[in-house]
C-alpha positions as semicolon CSV with decimal commas, in nm:
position;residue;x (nm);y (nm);z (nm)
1;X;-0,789;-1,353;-0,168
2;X;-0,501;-1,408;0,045
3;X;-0,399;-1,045;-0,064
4;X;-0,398;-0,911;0,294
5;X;-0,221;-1,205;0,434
6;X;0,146;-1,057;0,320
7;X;-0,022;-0,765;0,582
8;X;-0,071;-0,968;0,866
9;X;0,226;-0,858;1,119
10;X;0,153;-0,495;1,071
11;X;-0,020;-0,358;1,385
12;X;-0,347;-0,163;1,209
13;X;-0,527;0,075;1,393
14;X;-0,867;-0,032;1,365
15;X;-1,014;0,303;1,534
16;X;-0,860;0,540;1,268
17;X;-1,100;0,741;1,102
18;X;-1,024;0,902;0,772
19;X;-1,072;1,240;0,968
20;X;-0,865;1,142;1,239
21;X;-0,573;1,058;1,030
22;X;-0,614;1,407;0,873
23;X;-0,627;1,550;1,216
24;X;-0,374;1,350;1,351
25;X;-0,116;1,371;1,077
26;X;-0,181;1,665;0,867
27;X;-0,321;1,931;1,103
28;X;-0,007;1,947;1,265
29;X;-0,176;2,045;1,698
30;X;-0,542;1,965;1,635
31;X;-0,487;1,647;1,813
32;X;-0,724;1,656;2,021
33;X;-1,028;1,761;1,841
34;X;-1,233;1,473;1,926
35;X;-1,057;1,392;2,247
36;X;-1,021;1,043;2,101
37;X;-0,608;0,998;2,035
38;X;-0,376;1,115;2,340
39;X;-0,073;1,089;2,159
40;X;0,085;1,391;1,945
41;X;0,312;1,317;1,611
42;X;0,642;1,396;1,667
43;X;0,786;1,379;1,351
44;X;0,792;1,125;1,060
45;X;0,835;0,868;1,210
46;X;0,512;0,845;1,355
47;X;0,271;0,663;1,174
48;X;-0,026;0,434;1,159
49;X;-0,152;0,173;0,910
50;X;-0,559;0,128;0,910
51;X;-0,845;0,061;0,658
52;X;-1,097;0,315;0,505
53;X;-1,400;0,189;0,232
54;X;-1,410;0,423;-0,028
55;X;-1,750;0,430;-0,200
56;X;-1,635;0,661;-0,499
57;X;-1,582;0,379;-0,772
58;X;-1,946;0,163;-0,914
59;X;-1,825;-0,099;-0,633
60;X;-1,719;0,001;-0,271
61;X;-1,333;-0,127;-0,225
62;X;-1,107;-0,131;0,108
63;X;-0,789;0,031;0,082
64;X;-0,505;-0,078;0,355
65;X;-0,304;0,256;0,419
66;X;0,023;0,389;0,585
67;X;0,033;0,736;0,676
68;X;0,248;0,946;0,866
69;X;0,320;1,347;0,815
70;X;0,434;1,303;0,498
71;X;0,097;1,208;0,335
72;X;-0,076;0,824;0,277
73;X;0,083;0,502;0,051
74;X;-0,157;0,259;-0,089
75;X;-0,047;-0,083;0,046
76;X;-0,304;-0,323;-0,067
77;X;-0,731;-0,247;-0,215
78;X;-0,976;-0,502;-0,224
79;X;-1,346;-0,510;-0,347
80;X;-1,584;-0,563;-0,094
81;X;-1,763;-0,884;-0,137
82;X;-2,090;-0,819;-0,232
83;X;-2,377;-0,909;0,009
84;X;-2,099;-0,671;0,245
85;X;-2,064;-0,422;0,009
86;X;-2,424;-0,394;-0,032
87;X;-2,483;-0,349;0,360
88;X;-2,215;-0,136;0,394
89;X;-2,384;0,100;0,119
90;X;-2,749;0,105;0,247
91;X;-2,546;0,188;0,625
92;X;-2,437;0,481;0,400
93;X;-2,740;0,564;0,210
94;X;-2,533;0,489;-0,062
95;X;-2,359;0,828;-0,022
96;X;-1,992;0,850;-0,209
97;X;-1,721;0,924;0,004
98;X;-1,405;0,754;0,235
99;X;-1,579;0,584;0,555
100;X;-1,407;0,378;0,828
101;X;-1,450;0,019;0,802
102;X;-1,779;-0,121;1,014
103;X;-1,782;-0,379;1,268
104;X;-1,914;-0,609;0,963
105;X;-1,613;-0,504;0,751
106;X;-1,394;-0,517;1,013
107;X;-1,429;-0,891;1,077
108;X;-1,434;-0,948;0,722
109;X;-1,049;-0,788;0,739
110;X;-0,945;-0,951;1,049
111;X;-1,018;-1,322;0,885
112;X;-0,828;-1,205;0,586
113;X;-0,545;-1,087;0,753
114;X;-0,529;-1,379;0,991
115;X;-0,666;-1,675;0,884
């Protein structure tokens, strides 16, 4: 895969949610509507990088984003592997949407990134 490697100094927010960065970045003063970031966005250069799984397509991929005010850039998407993808679904009831990554996904990520 090694994909995610060219990632790997990039300080990713692993408690972003999709709705927080909506919150956060595009409801300009509804930061704290789940009491869970402190911080306000001051402008544009604020931003975050983080991972969502997006269960839309016929297999569940994980996009790495950067988003600040100005909206989101695709940096890198990767297909689940599929006993994950499979667990990840059925912790979904197979529902379509964009989910945060798991602790299972997570630590799938983390030994991409890093190892």
């Amino acid at each position: 895969m090694g994909q995610l490697r060219a990632f790997k100094d990039l300080i990713i927010d692993w408690e972003m949610t999709p709705e927080d960065a909506v919150a956060i970045y595009l409801e300009w003063g509804n930061n704290g509507y789940r009491g869970g970031y402190q911080h306000a966005v001051k402008g544009k250069e604020d931003h975050s990088h983080y991972f969502v799984v997006n269960t839309w397509n016929e297999k569940p991929v994980v996009t790495l984003l950067y988003r600040n005010s100005d909206g989101a850039d695709e940096l890198a998407e990767l297909p689940l592997p599929e006993k994950l993808a499979d667990t990840f679904l059925k912790g979904v009831y197979n529902h379509k949407g964009v989910y945060p990554v798991n602790d299972d996904v997570r630590q799938w990520l983390e030994k991409e990134l890093y190892n």
